[in-house]
C-alpha positions in Angstrom: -27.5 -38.2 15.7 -27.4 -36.1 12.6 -24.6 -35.0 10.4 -24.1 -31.5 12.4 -24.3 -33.2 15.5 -21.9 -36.0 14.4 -18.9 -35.0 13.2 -15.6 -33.3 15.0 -15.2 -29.6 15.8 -11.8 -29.0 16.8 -10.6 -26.2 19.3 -7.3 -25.2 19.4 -4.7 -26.8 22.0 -5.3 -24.7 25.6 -9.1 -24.4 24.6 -12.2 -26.5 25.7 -12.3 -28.9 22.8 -16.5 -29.9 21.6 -17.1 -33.1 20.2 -20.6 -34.8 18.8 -22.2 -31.5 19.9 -23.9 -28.8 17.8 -22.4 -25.4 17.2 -25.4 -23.8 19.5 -24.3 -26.2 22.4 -21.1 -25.8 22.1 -21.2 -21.5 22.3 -22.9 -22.7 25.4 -20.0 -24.2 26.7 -17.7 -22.2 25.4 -19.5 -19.0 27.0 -19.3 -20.5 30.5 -15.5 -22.2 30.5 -12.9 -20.6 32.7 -9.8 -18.9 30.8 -7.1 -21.8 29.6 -4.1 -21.8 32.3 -2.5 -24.2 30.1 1.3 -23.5 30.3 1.5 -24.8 26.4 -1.2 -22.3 24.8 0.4 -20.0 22.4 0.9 -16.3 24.1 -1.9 -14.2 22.4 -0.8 -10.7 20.7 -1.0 -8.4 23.4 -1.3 -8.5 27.3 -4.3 -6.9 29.2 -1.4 -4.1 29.4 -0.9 -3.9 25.7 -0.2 -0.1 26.3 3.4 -2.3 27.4 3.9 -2.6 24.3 2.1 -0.8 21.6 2.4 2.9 21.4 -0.1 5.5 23.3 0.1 7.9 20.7 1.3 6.9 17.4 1.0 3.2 15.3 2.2 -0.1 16.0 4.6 -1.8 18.5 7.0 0.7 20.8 10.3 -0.9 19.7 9.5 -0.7 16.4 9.8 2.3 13.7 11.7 4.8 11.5 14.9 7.2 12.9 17.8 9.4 12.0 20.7 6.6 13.3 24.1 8.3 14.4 25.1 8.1 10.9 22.9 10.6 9.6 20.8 7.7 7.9 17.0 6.6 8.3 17.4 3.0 10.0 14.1 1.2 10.9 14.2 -0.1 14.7 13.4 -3.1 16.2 13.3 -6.8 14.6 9.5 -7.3 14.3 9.4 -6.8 10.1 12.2 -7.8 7.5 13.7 -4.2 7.5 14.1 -4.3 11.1 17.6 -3.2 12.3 18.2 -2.1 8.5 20.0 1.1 7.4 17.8 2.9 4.9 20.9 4.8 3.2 18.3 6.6 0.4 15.2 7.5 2.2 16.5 10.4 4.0 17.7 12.1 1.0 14.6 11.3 -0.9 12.4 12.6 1.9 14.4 15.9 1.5 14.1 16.4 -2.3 10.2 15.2 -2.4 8.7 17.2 1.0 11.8 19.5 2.1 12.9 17.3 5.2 14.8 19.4 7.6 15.9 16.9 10.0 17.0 20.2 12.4 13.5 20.7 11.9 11.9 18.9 14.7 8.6 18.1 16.6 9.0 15.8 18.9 6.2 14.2 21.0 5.3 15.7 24.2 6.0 13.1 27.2 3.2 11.2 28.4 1.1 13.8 30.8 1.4 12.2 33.9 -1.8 11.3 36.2 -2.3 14.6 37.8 -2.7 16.3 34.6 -5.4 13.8 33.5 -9.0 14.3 34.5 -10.5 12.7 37.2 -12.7 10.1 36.5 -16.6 10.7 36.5 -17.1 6.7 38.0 -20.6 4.9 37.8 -22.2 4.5 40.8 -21.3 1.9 43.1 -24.5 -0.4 42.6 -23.1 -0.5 38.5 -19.4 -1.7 40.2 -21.1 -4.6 42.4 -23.4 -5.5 39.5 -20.5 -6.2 37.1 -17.6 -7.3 39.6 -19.1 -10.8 39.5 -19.1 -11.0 36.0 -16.1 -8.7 35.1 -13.4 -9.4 37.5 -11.1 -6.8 35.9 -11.7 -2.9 35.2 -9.4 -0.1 36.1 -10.0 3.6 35.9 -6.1 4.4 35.4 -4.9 7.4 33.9 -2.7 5.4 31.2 -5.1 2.8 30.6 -8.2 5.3 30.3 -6.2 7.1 28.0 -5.0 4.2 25.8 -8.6 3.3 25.3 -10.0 6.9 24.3 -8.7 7.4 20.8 -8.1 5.8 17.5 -5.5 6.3 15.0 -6.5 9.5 12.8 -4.0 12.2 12.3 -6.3 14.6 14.5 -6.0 12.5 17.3 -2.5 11.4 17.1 -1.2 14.9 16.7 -3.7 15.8 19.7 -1.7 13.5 22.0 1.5 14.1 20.6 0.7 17.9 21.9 -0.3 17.1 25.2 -4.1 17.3 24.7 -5.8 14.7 25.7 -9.5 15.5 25.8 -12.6 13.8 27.1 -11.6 10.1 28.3 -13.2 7.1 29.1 -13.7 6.8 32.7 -13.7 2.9 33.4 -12.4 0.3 31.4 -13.6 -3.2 31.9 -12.3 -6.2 30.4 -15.5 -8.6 30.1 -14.4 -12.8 29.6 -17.6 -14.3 28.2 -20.9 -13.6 26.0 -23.0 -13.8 29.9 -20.2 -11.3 31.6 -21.1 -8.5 28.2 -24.5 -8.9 29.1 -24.8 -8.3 32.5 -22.4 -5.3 31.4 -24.8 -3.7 29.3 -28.3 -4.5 31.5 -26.2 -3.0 34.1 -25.4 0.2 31.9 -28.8 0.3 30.8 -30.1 0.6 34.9 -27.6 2.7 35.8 -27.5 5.4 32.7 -23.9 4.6 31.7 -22.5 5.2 28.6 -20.9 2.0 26.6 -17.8 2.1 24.1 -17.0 -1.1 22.9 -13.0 -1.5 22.2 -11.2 -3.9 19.9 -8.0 -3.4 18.8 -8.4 0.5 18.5 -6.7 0.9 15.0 -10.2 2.8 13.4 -9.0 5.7 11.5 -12.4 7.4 11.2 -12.8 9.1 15.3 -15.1 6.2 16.1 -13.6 5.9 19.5 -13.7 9.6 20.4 -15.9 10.0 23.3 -18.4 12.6 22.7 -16.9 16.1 24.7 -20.5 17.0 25.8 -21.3 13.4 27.1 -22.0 13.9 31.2 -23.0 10.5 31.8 -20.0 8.1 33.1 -18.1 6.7 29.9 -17.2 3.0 30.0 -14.9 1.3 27.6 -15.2 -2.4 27.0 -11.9 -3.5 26.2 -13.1 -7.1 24.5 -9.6 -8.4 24.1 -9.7 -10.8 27.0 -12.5 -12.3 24.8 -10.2 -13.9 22.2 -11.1 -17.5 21.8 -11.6 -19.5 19.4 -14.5 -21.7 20.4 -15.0 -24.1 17.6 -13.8 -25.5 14.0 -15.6 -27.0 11.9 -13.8 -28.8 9.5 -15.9 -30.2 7.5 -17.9 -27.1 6.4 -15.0 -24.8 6.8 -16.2 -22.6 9.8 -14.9 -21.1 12.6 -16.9 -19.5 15.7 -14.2 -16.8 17.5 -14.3 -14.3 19.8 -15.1 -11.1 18.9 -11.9 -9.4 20.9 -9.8 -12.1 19.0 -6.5 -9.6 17.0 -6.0 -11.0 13.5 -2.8 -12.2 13.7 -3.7 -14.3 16.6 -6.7 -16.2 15.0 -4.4 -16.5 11.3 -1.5 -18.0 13.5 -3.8 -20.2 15.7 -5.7 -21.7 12.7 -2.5 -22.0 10.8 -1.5 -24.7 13.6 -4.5 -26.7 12.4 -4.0 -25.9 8.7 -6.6 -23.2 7.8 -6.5 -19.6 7.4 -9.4 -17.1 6.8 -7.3 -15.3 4.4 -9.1 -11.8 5.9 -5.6 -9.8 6.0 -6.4 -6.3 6.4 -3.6 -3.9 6.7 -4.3 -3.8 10.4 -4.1 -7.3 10.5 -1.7 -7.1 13.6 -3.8 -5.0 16.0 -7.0 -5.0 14.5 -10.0 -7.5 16.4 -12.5 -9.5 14.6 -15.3 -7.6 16.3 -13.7 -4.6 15.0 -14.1 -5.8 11.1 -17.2 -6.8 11.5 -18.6 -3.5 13.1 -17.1 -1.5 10.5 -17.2 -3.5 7.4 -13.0 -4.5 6.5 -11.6 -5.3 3.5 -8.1 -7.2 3.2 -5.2 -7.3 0.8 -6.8 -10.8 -0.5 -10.0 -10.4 -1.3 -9.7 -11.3 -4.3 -10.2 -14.6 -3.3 -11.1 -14.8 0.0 -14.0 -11.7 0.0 -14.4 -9.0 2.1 -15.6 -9.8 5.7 -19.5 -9.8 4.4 -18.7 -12.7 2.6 -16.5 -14.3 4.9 -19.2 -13.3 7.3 -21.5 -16.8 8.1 -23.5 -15.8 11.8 -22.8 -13.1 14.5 -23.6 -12.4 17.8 -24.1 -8.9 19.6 -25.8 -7.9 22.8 -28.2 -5.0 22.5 -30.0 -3.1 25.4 -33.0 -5.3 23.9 -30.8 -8.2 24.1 -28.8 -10.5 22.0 -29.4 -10.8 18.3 -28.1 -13.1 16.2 -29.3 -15.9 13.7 -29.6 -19.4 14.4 -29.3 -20.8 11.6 -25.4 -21.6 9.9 -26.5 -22.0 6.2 -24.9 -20.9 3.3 -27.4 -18.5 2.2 -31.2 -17.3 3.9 -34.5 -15.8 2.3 -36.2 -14.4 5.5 -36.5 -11.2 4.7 -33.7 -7.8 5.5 -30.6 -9.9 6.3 -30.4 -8.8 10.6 -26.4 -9.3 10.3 -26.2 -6.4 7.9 -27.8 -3.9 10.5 -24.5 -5.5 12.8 -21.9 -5.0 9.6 -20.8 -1.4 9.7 -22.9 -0.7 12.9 -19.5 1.4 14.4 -20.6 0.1 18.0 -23.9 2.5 18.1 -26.5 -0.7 18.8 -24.3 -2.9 20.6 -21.2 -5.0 21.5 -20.2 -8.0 18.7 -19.4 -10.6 21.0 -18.6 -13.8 18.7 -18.4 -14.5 15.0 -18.4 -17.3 12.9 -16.5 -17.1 9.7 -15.7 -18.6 6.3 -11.8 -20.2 6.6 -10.0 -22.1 3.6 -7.0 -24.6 3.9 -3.9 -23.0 3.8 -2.9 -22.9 0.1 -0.4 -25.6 -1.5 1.6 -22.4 -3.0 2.2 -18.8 -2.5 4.1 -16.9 -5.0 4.6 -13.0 -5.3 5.3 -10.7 -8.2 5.4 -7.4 -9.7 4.7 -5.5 -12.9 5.6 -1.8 -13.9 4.1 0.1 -16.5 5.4 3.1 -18.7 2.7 5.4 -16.4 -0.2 5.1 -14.5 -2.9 5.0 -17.2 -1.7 1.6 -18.9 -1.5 -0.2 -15.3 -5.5 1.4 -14.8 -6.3 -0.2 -17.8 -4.3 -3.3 -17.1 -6.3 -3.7 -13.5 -9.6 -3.5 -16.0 -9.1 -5.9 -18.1 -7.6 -8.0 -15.6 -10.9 -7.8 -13.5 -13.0 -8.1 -16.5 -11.8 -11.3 -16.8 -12.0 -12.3 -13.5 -8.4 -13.6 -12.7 -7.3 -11.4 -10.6 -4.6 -13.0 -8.1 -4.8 -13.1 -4.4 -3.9 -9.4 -4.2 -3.1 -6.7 -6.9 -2.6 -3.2 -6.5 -1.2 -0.7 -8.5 0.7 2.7 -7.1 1.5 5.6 -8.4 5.3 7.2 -9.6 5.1 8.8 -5.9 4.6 5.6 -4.0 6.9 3.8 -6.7 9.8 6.1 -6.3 9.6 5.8 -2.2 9.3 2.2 -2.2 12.6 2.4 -4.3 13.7 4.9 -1.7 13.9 2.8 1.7 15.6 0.1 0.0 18.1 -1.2 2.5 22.0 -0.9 1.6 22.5 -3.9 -0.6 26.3 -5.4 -1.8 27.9 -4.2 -4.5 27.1 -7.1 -6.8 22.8 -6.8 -5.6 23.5 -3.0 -6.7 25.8 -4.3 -10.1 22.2 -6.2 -10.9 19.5 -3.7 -9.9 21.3 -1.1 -12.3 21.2 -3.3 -14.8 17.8 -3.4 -14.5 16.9 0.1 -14.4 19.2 0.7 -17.2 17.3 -1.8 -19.4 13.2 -0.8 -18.1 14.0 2.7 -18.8 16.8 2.5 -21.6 15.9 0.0 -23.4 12.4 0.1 -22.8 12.1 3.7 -22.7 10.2 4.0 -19.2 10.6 7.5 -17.3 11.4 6.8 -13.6 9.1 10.1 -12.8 6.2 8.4 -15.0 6.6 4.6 -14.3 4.1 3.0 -11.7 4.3 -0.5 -10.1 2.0 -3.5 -9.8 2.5 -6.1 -6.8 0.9 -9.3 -7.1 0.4 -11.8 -4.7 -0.7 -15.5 -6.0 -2.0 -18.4 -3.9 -3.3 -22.1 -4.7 -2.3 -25.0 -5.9 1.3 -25.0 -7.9 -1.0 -25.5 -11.1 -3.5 -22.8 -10.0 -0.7 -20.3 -9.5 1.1 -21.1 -12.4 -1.9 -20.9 -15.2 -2.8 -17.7 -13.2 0.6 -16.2 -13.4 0.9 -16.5 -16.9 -2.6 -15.1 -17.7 -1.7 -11.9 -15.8 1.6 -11.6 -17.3 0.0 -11.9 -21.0 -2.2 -9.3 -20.2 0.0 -7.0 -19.0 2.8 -7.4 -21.9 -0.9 -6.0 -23.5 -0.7 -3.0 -22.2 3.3 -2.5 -22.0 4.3 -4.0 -18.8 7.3 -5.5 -17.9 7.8 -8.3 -15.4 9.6 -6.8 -12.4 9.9 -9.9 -10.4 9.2 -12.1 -7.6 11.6 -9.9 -5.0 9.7 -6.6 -5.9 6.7 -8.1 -5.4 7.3 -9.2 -1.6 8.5 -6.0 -0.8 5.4 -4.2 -1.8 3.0 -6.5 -0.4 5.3 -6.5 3.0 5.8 -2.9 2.6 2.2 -2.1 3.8 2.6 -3.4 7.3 5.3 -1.0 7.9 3.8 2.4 5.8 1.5 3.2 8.4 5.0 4.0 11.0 6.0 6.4 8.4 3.4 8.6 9.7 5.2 8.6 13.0 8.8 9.8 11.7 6.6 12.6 9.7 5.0 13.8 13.4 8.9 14.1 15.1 9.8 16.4 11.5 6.8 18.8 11.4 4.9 16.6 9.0 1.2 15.7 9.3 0.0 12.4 7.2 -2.9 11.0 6.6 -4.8 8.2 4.3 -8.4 7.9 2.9 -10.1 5.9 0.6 -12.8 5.3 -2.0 -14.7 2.8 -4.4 -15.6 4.3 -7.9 -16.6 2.7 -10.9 -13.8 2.0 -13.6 -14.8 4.7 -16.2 -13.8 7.2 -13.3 -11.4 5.6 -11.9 -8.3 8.2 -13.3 -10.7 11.1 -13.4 -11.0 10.9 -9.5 -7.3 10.7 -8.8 -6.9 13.7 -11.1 -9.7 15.9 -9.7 -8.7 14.9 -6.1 -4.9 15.5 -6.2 -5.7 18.9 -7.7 -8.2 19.7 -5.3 -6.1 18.7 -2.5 -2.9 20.9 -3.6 -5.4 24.0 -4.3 -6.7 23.6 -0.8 -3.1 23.7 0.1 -2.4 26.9 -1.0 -5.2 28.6 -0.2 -4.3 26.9 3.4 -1.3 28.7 3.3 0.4 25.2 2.9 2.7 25.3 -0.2 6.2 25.3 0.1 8.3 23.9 -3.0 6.6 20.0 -4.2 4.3 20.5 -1.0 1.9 18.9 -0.6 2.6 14.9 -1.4 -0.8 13.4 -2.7 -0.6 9.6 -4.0 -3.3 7.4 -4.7 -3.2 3.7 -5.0 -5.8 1.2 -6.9 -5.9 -1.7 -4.1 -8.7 -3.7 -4.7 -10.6 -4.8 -8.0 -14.0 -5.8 -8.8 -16.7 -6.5 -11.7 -17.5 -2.7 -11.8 -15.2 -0.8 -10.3 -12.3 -0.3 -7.7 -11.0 0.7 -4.5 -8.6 4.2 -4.8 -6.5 4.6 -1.4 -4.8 7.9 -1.1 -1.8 9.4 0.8 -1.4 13.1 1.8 1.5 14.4 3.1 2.9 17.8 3.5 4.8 20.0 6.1 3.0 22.4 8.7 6.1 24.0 10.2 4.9 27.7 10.8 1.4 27.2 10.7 -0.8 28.6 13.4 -3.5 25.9 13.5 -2.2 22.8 11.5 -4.7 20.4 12.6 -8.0 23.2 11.8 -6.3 23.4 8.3 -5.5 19.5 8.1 -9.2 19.0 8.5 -10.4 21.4 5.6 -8.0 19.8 3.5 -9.2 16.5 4.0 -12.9 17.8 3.9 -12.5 19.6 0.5 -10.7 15.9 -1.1 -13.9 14.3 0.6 -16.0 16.3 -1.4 -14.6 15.9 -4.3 -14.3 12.5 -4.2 -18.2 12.3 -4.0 -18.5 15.0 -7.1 -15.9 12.9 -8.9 -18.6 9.9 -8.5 -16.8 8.0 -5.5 -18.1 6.5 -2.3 -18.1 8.1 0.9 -15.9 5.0 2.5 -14.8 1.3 0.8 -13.7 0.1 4.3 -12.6 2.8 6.7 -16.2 3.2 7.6 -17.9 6.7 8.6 -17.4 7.2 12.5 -17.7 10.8 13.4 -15.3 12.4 10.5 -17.5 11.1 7.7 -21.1 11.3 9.2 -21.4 14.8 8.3 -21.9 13.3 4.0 -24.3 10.5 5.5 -27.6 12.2 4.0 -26.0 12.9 0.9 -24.7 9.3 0.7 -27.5 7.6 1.7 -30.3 9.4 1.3 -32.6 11.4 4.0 -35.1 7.9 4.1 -31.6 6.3 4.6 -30.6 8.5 7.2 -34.4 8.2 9.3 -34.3 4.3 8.6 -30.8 4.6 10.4 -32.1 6.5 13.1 -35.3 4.5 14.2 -33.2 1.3 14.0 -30.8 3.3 16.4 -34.2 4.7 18.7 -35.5 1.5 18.6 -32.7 -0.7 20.1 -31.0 1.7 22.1 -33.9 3.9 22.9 -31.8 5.3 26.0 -28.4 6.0 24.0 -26.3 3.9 26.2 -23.9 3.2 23.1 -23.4 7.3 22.7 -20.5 7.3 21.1 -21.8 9.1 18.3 -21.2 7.5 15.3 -22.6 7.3 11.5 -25.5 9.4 12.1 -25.3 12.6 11.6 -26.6 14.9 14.2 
């Protein structure tokens, strides 16, 4: 027996658990073993009715998110993040001297439009139904669960649903169990002329799940979150083999139990699937040192109408030719469904430490971020933000005691006193270190020296948690702006370092012209912040924030669109990519050509022509018509 075959691969508790067998034969287990019953296996993130608990039309969890309280004061609900239940005594007030709040001012959503309003359902034939059943025990063609499924999280679509429109909509949803079940699936689509939208965790921000309005042939939506196991672990080469339906937080708390993490923490860590990041090539908080999912990425396995590709071979590192795997990265679901994926994992580090670093303005922390990723010691996670973002993170500070509020005083007084720091100039840097106690400690000091370099001032370990924490709770922000007559949205770019303030410039003034001549300017309107998020050898990732209020405005989302078309293009004249990890999905395809190339684009095509020669994954992504 050789070394592969030999040694253990553990599966979690409530799992079919392979021993002495090779990763090939134990996928072939794996892909015929019945669901775990086990009253003892950890409850996964969601149910198959996770419309229960997540939101239909806005972000995250339904008992979660920011309000007005009886008091007059933004509170955020439920008890899910550290500022659950919290009174947020300065955010209102800030929100209405930065973007004019009104909180009289009000948009609230539109009740769910009950079944009758919805459109009937254009159902495959009955010979797709009896093909599947056997394989596919579950599928519905529910109003509220066809609805759920037909949309992702852009502010077009969110402000869509929160109007009452609802659009063209899936019209089946099926909830396949194994590898076998999503092949049958798609033979079956591919006999019957049905149209196939994979869905994951439906947190894509780029229209990806959008069914195409003109599409006449029956839309089915794969929901692949019943496919969430983890199959294998292999703990010797530092491997895991999940499903591709598996949500992040799931497969981080699972391998946790057995002491390993990925350390793939996108900001949709809590919704988002596996499949997901692979099909439109994520990046997480800590890639730093755990890579983007490319380099966490070690084999993957999706079914095609031609049939299932994937690579048999688990080494480190291949010469045979085009790497297959990176026609699957960033595929967007338009050749076929990721059904399982082997990644990269890491013990779960001896120490995790967070801090924080502000700087005098924005420039000095840019040039801090450079040096610190020309040496290559970047922490875990570092990201700078701008006054804007630094003065609201300040804002929804909780109410604090009077001695907490004695302390932080003294702190201000002394960074801009003392120090002479302008709180409308100063930025913020949170850092997030993890390793071994020495590992974190040599690193910590390194990054402190350099930024003393370039006039930072330690800002400590407090600050830094409640930035890094701070992003899985932004995103609901965007909800309390829909209820006020706000409309929000975020995009992102790479860019080389020598642009890397150049581009904010250009873009911020881009976007606040287009506002104007939008008819969109009222007082500080619009709100445009940019963050540097992620560092490498020759260049960075630049995440913005717009915000502004559309009260009066005869066609909000028509003018939302131009705005974000014009910062789109400037970003690419300012020398920036057209995505670092939202992907392209219908919004972006339109710049594919000049991105890419026209060869790109036709090399895109026949690779599309090829394996789906009869369009059966239509939803119309990343080419460009």
């Amino acid at each position: 027996m050789d070394s592969t075959s030999a040694r253990r691969l553990t599966v979690l508790k409530g799992h079919l658990e392979c021993k002495g067998v090779s990763p090939a034969a134990c996928n072939s287990m794996q892909s015929s073993a019945p669901m775990s019953s086990s009253k003892n296996e950890v409850q996964k993130a969601f149910p198959r009715e996770r419309q229960d608990v997540v939101k239909w039309n806005g972000w995250g969890y339904k008992d979660s998110g920011f309000t007005i309280n009886d008091k007059g004061n933004a509170q955020f609900l439920g008890k899910r993040y550290a500022i659950g239940g919290q009174e947020l005594p300065y955010f209102r007030k800030w929100m209405e001297d930065n973007v004019s709040l009104d909180i009289n001012q009000t948009s609230f959503s539109q009740p769910r439009p009950p079944p009758e309003a919805i459109p009937a359902p254009n159902l495959p034939s009955q010979a797709f139904i009896d093909e599947i059943t056997h394989h596919c025990k579950t599928y519905t063609d529910t109003p509220d669960d066809r609805v759920f499924r037909s949309h992702g999280h852009t502010c077009h679509e969110l402000f869509s649903l929160r109007t009452g429109k609802v659009g063209r909509i899936p019209d089946l949803v099926v909830w396949p169990r194994t590898h076998n079940d999503v092949e049958v699936i798609v033979q079956a689509a591919l006999k019957h002329n049905v149209c196939l939208i994979p869905f994951g965790g439906g947190t894509n921000v780029s229209g990806a799940l959008q069914c195409p309005p003109e599409e006449q042939r029956p839309i089915v939506s794969l929901d692949m979150t019943e496919m969430d196991k983890i199959l294998w672990i292999d703990e010797e080469n530092l491997t895991v083999c999940v499903e591709a339906g598996c949500v992040g937080q799931d497969l981080e708390r699972r391998l946790r139990e057995v002491g390993f993490m990925t350390g793939h923490e996108p900001d949709s860590l809590e919704f988002s699937t596996v499949g997901g990041w692979v099909a439109t090539r994520s990046s997480g908080m800590k890639k730093n040192i755990y890579g983007n999912i490319e380099d966490l990425l070690v084999r993957v396995r999706m079914v095609t109408p031609r049939g299932t590709l994937e690579r048999n071979v688990l080494g480190p590192r291949n010469s045979i030719g085009p790497d297959v795997q990176h026609f699957i990265l960033g595929s967007e679901g338009i050749l076929g469904v990721i059904t399982e994926v082997t990644m990269r994992i890491r013990p779960l580090p001896e120490t995790r430490k967070y801090g924080s670093v502000v700087f005098p303005s924005f420039q000095p922390g840019v040039n801090f971020m450079r040096e610190v990723a020309r040496q290559r010691c970047a922490p875990a996670s570092i990201r700078l933000m701008d006054n804007w973002q630094f003065q609201m993170g300040q804002a929804m500070k909780p109410a604090v005691s009077l001695f907490k509020s004695f302390t932080d005083a003294l702190k201000k007084l002394y960074i801009t006193k003392f120090k002479g720091f302008d709180p409308y100039e100063m930025v913020a840097c949170t850092l997030l270190f993890e390793g071994s106690a020495e590992e974190v400690a040599a690193n910590e000091q390194k990054i402190y020296e350099i930024a003393k370099r370039f006039g930072g001032v330690p800002a400590g370990e407090e600050n830094g948690r409640r930035g890094y924490l701070f992003t899985f709770v932004v995103a609901y922000i965007r909800d309390f702006g829909f209820d006020y007559t706000y409309l929000a949205e975020s995009f992102e770019t790479s860019v080389p370092w020598s642009r890397v303030s150049e581009l904010i410039r250009n873009v911020k003034s881009c976007v606040r012209k287009e506002c104007s001549q939008q008819g969109i300017m009222v007082q500080d309107q619009p709100l445009i912040s940019a963050r540097v998020t992620q560092t490498y050898d020759a260049g960075a990732c630049i995440y913005f924030y717009l915000v502004f209020n559309y009260a009066g405005h005869n066609d909000p989302i028509r003018a939302f669109d131009e705005i974000e078309n014009a910062a789109r293009d400037e970003i690419l004249a300012s020398g920036g990519s057209l995505s670092h990890h939202h992907g392209v999905g219908k919004i972006r395809k339109q710049w594919m050509e000049q991105t890419i190339s026209r060869p790109g684009v036709e090399i895109l095509k026949a690779i599309k022509d090829r394996v789906d020669p009869q369009n059966i994954f239509g939803a119309g992504n990343l080419i460009p018509n």
